[in-house]
N, C-alpha and C positions, 0 to 999 in steps of 0.2 A: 502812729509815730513812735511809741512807746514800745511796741515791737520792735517797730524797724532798727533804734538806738539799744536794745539788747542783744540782738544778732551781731551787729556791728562789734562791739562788743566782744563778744562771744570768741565771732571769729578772730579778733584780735589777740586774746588772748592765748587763744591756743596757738596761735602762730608764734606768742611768745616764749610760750612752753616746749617748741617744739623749732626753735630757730638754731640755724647751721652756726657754724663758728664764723662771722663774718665781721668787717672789720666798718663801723657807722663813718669813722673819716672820709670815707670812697661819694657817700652822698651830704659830705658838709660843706656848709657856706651860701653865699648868694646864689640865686638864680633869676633866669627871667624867660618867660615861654610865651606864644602863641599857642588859643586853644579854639577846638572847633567843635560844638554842642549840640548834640538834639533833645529837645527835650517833650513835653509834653503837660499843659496847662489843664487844671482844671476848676471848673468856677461853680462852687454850690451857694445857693443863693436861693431871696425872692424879692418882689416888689410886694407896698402894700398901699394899698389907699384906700381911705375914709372919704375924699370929698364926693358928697350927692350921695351918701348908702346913710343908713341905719348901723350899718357893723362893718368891719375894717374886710375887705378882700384880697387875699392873695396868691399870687401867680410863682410858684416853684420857678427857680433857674435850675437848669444842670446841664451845662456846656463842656467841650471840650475843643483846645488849639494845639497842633502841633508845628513845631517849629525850629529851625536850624538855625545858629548863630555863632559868629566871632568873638572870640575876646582874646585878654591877656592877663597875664599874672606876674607877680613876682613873689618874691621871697628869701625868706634865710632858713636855713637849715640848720640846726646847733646840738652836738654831740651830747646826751649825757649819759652815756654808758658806753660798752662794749658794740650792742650792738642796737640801742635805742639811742632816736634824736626826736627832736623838738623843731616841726615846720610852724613858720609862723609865714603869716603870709597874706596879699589882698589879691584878689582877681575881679574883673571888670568883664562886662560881657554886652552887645553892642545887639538890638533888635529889640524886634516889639512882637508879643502878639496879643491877637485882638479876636474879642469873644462878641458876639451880637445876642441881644437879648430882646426877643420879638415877640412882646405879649399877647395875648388874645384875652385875659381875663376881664370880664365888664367890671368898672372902675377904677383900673389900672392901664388907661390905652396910654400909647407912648411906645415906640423903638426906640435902642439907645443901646449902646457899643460899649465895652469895658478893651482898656489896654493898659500891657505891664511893658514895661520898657527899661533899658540901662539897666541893669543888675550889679549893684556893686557887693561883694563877699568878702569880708576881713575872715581869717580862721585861721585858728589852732590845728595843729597832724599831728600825734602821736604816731613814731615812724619803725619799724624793726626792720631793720638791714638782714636779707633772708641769707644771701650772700655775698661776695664783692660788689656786684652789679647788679642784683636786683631788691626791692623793696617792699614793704605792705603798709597800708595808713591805715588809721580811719580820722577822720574831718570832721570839727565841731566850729561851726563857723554864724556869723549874723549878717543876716543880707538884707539890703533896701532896693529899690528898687520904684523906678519913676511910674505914677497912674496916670491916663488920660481917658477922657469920655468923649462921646458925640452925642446930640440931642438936647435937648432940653431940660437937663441935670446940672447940678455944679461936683465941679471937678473935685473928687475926694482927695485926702492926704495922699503922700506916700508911704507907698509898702514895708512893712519892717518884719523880719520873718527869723526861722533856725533853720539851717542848711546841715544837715546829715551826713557824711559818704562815707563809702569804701573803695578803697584803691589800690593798686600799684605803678611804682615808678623803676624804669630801669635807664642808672647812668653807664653811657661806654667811658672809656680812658680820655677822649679827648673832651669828656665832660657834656656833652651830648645826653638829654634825657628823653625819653619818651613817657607819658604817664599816662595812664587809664582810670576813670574814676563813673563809678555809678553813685549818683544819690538822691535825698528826695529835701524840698526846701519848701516849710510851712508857714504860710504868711498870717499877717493878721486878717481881720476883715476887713474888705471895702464898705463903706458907709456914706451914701449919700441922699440928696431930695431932690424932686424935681424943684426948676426954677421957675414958673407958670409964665415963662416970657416968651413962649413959641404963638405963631401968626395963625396956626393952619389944626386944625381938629388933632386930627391921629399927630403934627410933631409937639402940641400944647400938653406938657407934663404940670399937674398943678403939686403946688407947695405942699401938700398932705402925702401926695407918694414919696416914700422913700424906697428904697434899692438899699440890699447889704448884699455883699457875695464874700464866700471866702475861699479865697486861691491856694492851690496848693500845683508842687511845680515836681513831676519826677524826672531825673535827666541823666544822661550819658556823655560821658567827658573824653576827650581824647585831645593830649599837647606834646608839644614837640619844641623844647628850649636848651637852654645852655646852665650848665652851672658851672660859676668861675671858683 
């Protein structure tokens, strides 16, 4: 992550050093878009349980989900330079996915599903207007995001993470934007136990397993809104 947030960077910079004469009013004021995301999940992790052993066992996760989704966003855009502006802004993003986690290690038995859902992103764009009508970001933003399980676990907290990117936006005359954004969004961990209240062998998770994973999200952005 600590790479990724120096390149960003980087490149920001030199775009700064190296931007046309263009004028930041062209991309100021509100906005609001429809976006449409793919993105790509992934869950490192393990379970571990003590109950019936002598010493704790445990079963590695390493999953992966991919996944297309809808959102929306808004924002305001605010000039403080010639050719730099200040995005501030939330975006919302609407789906789920969902990772299966199917052990086999002896005293760890138990199936049991992890899901991230609703994504909500407040964030900061440091913006440079490259010229009338096109733009460069990078995005420092904090994102949560809904958890749900199946199985015989209890349902963990919700997700609270940092969200990454790098982008560009191009407005036409009649205020029409299109934006492009790749970036990568790192959560905290999932932490949960089982509940020892299942009926049946293999869905009976006892209260000594615990499950931690930790999600990280890389994604590709593409919107299409208005700025008034």
């Amino acid at each position: 992550m600590n790479k990724l947030k120096t390149m960003l960077c980087a490149v920001f910079t030199l775009c700064l050093v190296n931007t046309a004469h263009a004028d930041s009013s062209n991309f100021a004021g509100p906005y609001v878009g429809l976006s449409l995301i793919g993105a790509g999940v992934e869950l490192d992790g393990e379970s571990r349980s003590s109950a019936g052993t002598s010493a704790a066992v445990e079963d590695e996760v390493q999953a992966g989900a991919a996944l297309a989704v809808a959102g929306w966003e808004v924002g305001y855009a605010l000039p403080v330079g010639a050719t730099l502006l200040l995005d501030v802004g939330a975006n919302f993003l609407s789906g789920e996915a969902k990772v299966d986690h199917n052990t086999d290690a002896v005293g760890a038995a138990g199936n049991v599903s992890f899901t991230i859902s609703d994504v909500v992103t407040a964030y900061i764009a440091p913006t440079i207007a490259l010229s009338d009508t096109s733009s460069i970001y990078v995005k420092f933003g904090i994102s949560e995001a809904g958890t749900g399980v199946t199985g015989d676990i209890r349902t963990p907290a919700d997700l609270k993470g940092e969200t990454f990117a790098i982008g560009t936006r191009t407005v036409l005359e009649s205020g029409i934007f299109i934006r492009t954004e790749a970036g990568m969004t790192d959560y905290n961990g999932i932490s949960t136990a089982g509940k020892g209240e299942g009926t049946v062998a293999l869905d009976l998770i006892d209260t000594n397993t615990t499950y931690a994973v930790d999600p990280t999200v890389a994604y590709g952005q593409v919107s299409l809104g208005m700025r008034f």
